[in-house]
FIFILO-299264 format. One record per residue (C-alpha): residue in three letters; z, x, y. Coordinates in Angstrom, 2 decimals. Layout:
+---------+---------+---------+---------+
| residuo |       Z |       X |       Y |
+---------+---------+---------+---------+
|     ala |       Z |       X |       Y |
...
+---------+---------+---------+---------+
***
This chain:
+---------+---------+---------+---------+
| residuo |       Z |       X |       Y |
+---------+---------+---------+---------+
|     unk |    3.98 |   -0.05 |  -47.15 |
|     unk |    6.28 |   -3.18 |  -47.59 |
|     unk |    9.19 |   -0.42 |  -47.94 |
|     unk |    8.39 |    1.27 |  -44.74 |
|     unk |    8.16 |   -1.98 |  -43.03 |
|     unk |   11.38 |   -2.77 |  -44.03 |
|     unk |   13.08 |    0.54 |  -42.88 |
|     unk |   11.70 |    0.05 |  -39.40 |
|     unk |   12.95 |   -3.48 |  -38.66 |
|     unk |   16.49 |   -1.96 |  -40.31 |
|     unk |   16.29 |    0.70 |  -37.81 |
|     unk |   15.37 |   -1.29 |  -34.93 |
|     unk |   18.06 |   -3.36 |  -35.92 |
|     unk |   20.51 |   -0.66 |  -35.30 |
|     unk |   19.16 |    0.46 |  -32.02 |
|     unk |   19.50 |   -3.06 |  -30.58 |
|     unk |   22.53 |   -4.19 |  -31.34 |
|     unk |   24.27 |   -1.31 |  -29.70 |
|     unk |   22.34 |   -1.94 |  -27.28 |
|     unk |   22.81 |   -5.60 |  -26.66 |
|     unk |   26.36 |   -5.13 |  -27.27 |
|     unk |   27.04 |   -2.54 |  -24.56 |
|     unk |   25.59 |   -5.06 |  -22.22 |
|     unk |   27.33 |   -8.10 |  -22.91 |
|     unk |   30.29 |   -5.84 |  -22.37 |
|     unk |   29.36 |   -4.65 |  -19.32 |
|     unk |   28.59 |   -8.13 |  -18.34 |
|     unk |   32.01 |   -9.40 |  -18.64 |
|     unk |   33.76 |   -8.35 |  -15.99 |
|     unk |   31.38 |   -9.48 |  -13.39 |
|     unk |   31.19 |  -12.81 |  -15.25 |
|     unk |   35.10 |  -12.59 |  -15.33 |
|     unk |   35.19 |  -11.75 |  -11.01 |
|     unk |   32.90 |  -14.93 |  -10.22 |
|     unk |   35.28 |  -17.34 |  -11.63 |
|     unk |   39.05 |  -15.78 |  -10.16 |
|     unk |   39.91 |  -18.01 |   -6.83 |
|     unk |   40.96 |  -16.50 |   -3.86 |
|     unk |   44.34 |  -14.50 |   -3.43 |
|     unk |   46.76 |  -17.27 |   -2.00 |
|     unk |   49.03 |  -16.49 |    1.14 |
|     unk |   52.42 |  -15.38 |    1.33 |
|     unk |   54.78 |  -17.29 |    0.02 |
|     unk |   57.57 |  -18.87 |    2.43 |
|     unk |   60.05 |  -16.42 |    1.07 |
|     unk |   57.70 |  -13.40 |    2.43 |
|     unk |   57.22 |  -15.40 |    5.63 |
|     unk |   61.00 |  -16.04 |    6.24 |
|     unk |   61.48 |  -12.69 |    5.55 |
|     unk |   58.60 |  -11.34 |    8.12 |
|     unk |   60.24 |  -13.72 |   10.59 |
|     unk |   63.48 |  -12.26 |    9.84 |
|     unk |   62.18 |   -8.56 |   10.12 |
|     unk |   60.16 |   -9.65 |   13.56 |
|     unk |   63.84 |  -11.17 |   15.16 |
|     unk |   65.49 |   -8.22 |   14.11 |
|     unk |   63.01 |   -5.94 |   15.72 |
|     unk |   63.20 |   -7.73 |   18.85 |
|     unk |   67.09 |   -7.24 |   18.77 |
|     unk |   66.89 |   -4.06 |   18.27 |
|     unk |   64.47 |   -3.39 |   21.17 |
|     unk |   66.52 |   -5.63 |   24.05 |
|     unk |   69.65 |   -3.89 |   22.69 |
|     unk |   67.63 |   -0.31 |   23.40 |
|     unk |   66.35 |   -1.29 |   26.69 |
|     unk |   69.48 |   -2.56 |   27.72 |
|     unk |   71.50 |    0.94 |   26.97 |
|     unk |   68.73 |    2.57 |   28.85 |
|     unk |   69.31 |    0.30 |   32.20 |
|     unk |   73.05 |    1.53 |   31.78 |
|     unk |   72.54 |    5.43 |   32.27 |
|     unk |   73.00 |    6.08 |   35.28 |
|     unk |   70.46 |    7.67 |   37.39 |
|     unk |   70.66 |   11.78 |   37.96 |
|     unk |   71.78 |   11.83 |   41.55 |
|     unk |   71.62 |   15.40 |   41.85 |
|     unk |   70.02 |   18.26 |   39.68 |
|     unk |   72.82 |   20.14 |   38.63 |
|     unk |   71.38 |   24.27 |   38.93 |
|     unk |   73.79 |   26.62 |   37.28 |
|     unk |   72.43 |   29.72 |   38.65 |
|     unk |   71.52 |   28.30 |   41.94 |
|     unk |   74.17 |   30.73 |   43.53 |
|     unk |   72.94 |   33.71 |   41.80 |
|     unk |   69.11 |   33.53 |   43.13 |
|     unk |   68.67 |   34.76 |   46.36 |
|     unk |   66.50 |   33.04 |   48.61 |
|     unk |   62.59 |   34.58 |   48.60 |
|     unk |   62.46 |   36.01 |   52.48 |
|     unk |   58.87 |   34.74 |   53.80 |
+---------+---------+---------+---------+
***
């Protein structure tokens, strides 16, 4: 009796501490997430480098619209076979 006492705190012994283990360990990283502070902000390097990539941006569009304003406007469609068609009689 004393023998089979023994056997079943042994085995319940080795079904709990699995058991307890593989919670502690799943624990952890939650425990590990409440304690990590916020992400800081960019650093002024990355900001003087977004302000750099927003001037050149802006550059680049003024220097695009102002090409644009210098085509000229078509004056006149140009119709290569325009002297081939004959004119539809009504």
């Amino acid at each position: 009796m004393q023998r089979k006492l023994e056997m079943r705190r042994a085995l319940r012994l080795l079904f709990l501490l699995p058991m307890v283990a593989s919670v502690l360990l799943v624990s952890i990283p939650y425990a590990c997430a409440q304690h990590s502070s916020a992400p800081a902000g960019p650093s002024d390097k990355e900001k003087a480098k977004a302000r750099d990539k927003l001037i050149e941006m802006k550059e680049t569009d003024e220097a695009y619209k102002s090409t644009i304003k210098r085509i000229p406007d078509a004056k006149q469609s140009f119709d290569p076979w325009g002297n081939l068609r004959t004119t539809p009689s009504k």
